[in-house]
N, C-alpha and C positions, 0 to 999 in steps of 0.2 A: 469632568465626565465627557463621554465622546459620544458623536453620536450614533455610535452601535448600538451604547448601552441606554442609550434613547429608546432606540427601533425597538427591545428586547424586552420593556418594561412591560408593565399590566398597563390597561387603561389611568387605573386608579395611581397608579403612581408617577406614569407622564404627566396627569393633570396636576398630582402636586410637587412637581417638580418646574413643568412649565408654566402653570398657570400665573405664579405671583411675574412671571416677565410685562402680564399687562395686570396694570392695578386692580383689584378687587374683581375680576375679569373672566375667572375658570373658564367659564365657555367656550372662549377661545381657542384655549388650548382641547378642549374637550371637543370641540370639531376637526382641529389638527391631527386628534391622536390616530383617528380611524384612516387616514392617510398617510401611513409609515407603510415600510423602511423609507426612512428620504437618507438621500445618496450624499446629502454633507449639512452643515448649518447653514449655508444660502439657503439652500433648499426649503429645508424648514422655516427660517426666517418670510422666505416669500409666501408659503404657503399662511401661515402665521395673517403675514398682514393682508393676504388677497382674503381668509375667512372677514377677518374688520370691515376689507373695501366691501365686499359683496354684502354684507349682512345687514344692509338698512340704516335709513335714518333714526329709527327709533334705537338699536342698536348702539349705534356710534355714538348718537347723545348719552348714552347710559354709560359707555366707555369713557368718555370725555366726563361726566359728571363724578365718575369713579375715584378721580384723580382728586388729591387733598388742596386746599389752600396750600400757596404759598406763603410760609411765616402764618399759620392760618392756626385756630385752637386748639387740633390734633399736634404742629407742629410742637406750640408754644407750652400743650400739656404732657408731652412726650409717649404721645401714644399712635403715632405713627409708624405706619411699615417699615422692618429694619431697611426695606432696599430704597424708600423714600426718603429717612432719616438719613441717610449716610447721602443721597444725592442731596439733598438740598443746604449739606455741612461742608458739601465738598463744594459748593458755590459759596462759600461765606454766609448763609443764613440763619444758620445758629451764633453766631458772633453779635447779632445785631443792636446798635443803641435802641433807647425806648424810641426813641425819634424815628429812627428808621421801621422798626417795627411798624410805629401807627402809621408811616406810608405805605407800606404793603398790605395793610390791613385797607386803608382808606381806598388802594387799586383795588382789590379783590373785593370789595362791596361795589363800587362804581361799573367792573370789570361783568361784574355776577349781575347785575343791576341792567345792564344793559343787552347780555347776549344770554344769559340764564344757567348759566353752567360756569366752572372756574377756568381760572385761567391755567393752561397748561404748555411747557415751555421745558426742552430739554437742560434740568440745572445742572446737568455734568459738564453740557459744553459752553455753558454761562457763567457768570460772574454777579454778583450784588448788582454793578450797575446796568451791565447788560441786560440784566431782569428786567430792571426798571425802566429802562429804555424803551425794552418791547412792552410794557404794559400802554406806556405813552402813547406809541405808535401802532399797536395792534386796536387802540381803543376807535382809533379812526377806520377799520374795517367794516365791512356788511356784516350780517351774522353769517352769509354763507361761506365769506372768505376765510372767515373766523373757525366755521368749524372745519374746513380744510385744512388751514393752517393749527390748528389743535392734533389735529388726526396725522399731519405729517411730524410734530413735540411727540405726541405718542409713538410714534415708529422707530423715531433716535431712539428715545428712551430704552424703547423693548431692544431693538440691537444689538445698544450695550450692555444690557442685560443679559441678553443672551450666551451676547461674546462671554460674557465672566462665568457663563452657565457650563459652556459647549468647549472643549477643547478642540482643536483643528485634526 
Protein backbone atom coordinates (compact mmCIF):
# COMPACT_ATOMS: atom_id res chain seq x y z
CA UNK A 1 0.00 0.00 0.00
CA UNK A 2 1.34 3.66 -0.44
CA UNK A 3 0.94 6.19 1.16
CA UNK A 4 -1.56 8.07 -1.28
CA UNK A 5 -3.82 5.28 -0.62
CA UNK A 6 -3.40 6.12 3.09
CA UNK A 7 -4.24 9.87 2.57
CA UNK A 8 -7.46 8.70 0.41
CA UNK A 9 -8.97 6.36 2.78
CA UNK A 10 -12.31 7.05 5.01
CA UNK A 11 -11.56 7.53 8.66
CA UNK A 12 -12.93 4.12 9.30
CA UNK A 13 -10.66 2.37 7.14
CA UNK A 14 -7.32 4.20 8.11
CA UNK A 15 -8.00 3.11 11.64
CA UNK A 16 -8.33 -0.48 10.44
CA UNK A 17 -5.64 -0.53 8.66
CA UNK A 18 -3.19 1.49 10.87
CA UNK A 19 -4.49 0.78 14.09
CA UNK A 20 -3.25 -3.03 14.63
CA UNK A 21 0.81 -1.12 13.98
CA UNK A 22 0.22 -0.39 17.99
CA UNK A 23 -1.22 -3.39 19.87
CA UNK A 24 -4.72 -3.26 20.93
CA UNK A 25 -4.27 0.60 20.32
CA UNK A 26 -6.99 2.19 17.62
CA UNK A 27 -6.73 5.58 19.15
CA UNK A 28 -3.64 6.08 17.91
CA UNK A 29 -4.23 5.83 14.78
CA UNK A 30 -7.71 7.41 15.10
CA UNK A 31 -5.80 10.80 16.21
CA UNK A 32 -3.45 10.29 13.22
CA UNK A 33 -6.17 10.04 10.72
CA UNK A 34 -7.50 13.55 11.09
CA UNK A 35 -3.87 14.77 10.25
CA UNK A 36 -3.58 13.50 6.50
CA UNK A 37 -2.33 13.88 3.47
CA UNK A 38 1.36 13.30 5.16
CA UNK A 39 3.84 13.69 2.53
CA UNK A 40 5.50 9.97 3.05
CA UNK A 41 5.73 7.26 5.96
CA UNK A 42 8.23 9.24 8.12
CA UNK A 43 5.89 11.57 8.18
CA UNK A 44 3.15 9.49 9.39
CA UNK A 45 5.43 7.40 11.45
CA UNK A 46 6.51 10.58 13.49
CA UNK A 47 3.19 11.88 13.67
CA UNK A 48 2.21 8.21 14.84
CA UNK A 49 4.63 8.25 17.77
CA UNK A 50 4.52 12.31 18.87
CA UNK A 51 0.24 11.40 19.22
CA UNK A 52 1.83 8.34 22.09
CA UNK A 53 4.62 11.00 23.37
CA UNK A 54 1.88 13.74 23.97
CA UNK A 55 -1.02 11.81 25.14
CA UNK A 56 -0.19 11.11 28.96
CA UNK A 57 0.92 9.00 31.40
CA UNK A 58 -2.44 7.29 31.83
CA UNK A 59 -2.33 6.77 28.06
CA UNK A 60 1.09 5.30 27.69
CA UNK A 61 0.50 2.82 30.49
CA UNK A 62 -2.53 1.61 28.85
CA UNK A 63 -0.36 1.31 25.53
CA UNK A 64 2.41 -0.50 27.33
CA UNK A 65 -0.08 -2.74 29.29
CA UNK A 66 -1.75 -3.51 25.72
CA UNK A 67 1.10 -5.42 24.77
CA UNK A 68 0.88 -9.61 25.46
CA UNK A 69 3.34 -11.61 27.57
CA UNK A 70 6.21 -12.87 26.31
CA UNK A 71 5.75 -16.90 25.99
CA UNK A 72 2.71 -15.55 27.99
CA UNK A 73 -1.04 -17.61 28.02
CA UNK A 74 -2.29 -15.82 24.80
CA UNK A 75 1.07 -16.86 23.47
CA UNK A 76 1.06 -20.52 24.74
CA UNK A 77 -2.85 -20.70 23.91
CA UNK A 78 -2.54 -19.36 20.35
CA UNK A 79 -4.73 -16.64 20.43
CA UNK A 80 -2.53 -13.92 19.95
CA UNK A 81 -2.41 -11.17 17.28
CA UNK A 82 -1.27 -12.58 13.91
CA UNK A 83 1.38 -9.54 13.86
CA UNK A 84 2.44 -10.59 17.62
CA UNK A 85 2.41 -14.25 16.66
CA UNK A 86 4.75 -14.09 13.90
CA UNK A 87 7.05 -11.43 15.91
CA UNK A 88 7.68 -13.44 18.66
CA UNK A 89 8.26 -17.01 16.21
CA UNK A 90 10.54 -14.98 14.40
CA UNK A 91 12.74 -14.49 17.76
CA UNK A 92 12.50 -18.28 18.49
CA UNK A 93 9.74 -18.17 20.93
CA UNK A 94 7.47 -20.50 19.77
CA UNK A 95 10.34 -23.38 19.61
CA UNK A 96 10.71 -23.19 23.44
CA UNK A 97 11.63 -26.20 25.97
CA UNK A 98 9.16 -26.53 28.90
CA UNK A 99 12.29 -25.25 30.81
CA UNK A 100 12.63 -22.22 29.07
CA UNK A 101 9.09 -21.54 28.98
CA UNK A 102 8.68 -21.58 32.80
CA UNK A 103 11.62 -18.91 32.76
CA UNK A 104 9.94 -16.50 30.80
CA UNK A 105 7.02 -17.10 32.46
CA UNK A 106 8.70 -16.85 36.03
CA UNK A 107 10.40 -13.11 34.25
CA UNK A 108 7.14 -11.80 33.24
CA UNK A 109 5.41 -12.54 36.87
CA UNK A 110 8.63 -10.87 38.66
CA UNK A 111 8.82 -8.37 35.70
CA UNK A 112 4.82 -7.57 36.12
CA UNK A 113 5.31 -7.83 39.99
CA UNK A 114 7.42 -5.08 40.16
CA UNK A 115 6.66 -2.28 37.44
CA UNK A 116 2.86 -3.44 36.93
CA UNK A 117 2.69 -3.69 33.31
CA UNK A 118 4.53 -6.36 30.98
CA UNK A 119 7.40 -6.48 29.80
CA UNK A 120 7.70 -5.15 26.25
CA UNK A 121 10.82 -5.58 23.87
CA UNK A 122 11.23 -5.34 20.22
CA UNK A 123 11.29 -9.41 19.30
CA UNK A 124 12.06 -8.93 15.61
CA UNK A 125 15.21 -7.30 16.46
CA UNK A 126 16.00 -10.00 19.35
CA UNK A 127 16.68 -13.23 19.82
CA UNK A 128 15.70 -16.05 22.79
CA UNK A 129 18.50 -14.95 24.65
CA UNK A 130 18.55 -11.49 24.05
CA UNK A 131 15.02 -11.41 25.56
CA UNK A 132 16.28 -12.83 28.34
CA UNK A 133 19.22 -10.76 28.82
CA UNK A 134 17.03 -7.73 28.86
CA UNK A 135 14.64 -9.04 31.28
CA UNK A 136 17.80 -9.45 33.71
CA UNK A 137 18.94 -6.29 33.17
CA UNK A 138 15.84 -3.99 32.61
CA UNK A 139 14.79 -5.62 36.06
CA UNK A 140 17.39 -3.40 37.68
CA UNK A 141 15.57 0.03 36.23
CA UNK A 142 13.27 2.65 38.15
CA UNK A 143 9.69 2.37 36.92
CA UNK A 144 10.29 5.62 35.22
CA UNK A 145 13.20 4.32 33.17
CA UNK A 146 11.13 1.32 32.58
CA UNK A 147 8.36 2.84 30.95
CA UNK A 148 10.63 4.95 28.62
CA UNK A 149 12.45 2.17 27.72
CA UNK A 150 8.91 0.30 27.07
CA UNK A 151 7.65 3.11 25.03
CA UNK A 152 10.89 3.37 22.82
CA UNK A 153 10.25 -1.45 22.29
CA UNK A 154 6.91 0.02 21.26
CA UNK A 155 8.17 2.47 18.42
CA UNK A 156 10.67 -0.26 16.80
CA UNK A 157 7.87 -2.40 16.83
CA UNK A 158 5.36 -0.03 15.19
CA UNK A 159 8.18 0.98 12.51
CA UNK A 160 8.51 -2.23 11.44
CA UNK A 161 5.15 -2.58 11.21
CA UNK A 162 4.62 -0.01 9.37
CA UNK A 163 7.50 -0.45 7.01
CA UNK A 164 5.62 -3.87 6.00
CA UNK A 165 2.29 -1.80 5.93
CA UNK A 166 3.57 1.34 3.72
CA UNK A 167 5.37 0.89 0.63
CA UNK A 168 7.94 3.74 -0.25
Amino acid sequence: MTISELNQMTHDEFVRVVGPVFEDSPWIAEAASARRPFSGPGKLRELLFDVVRNSGATKQLALIRAHPDLVGRAALAGTLAPQSAGEQAAAGLSKLSTEEVKRFQDYNRAYKEKFGFPFVICARLNKKDAILDGFEKRMNNSPGQEIKTALEEIFKIAALRLADLISE
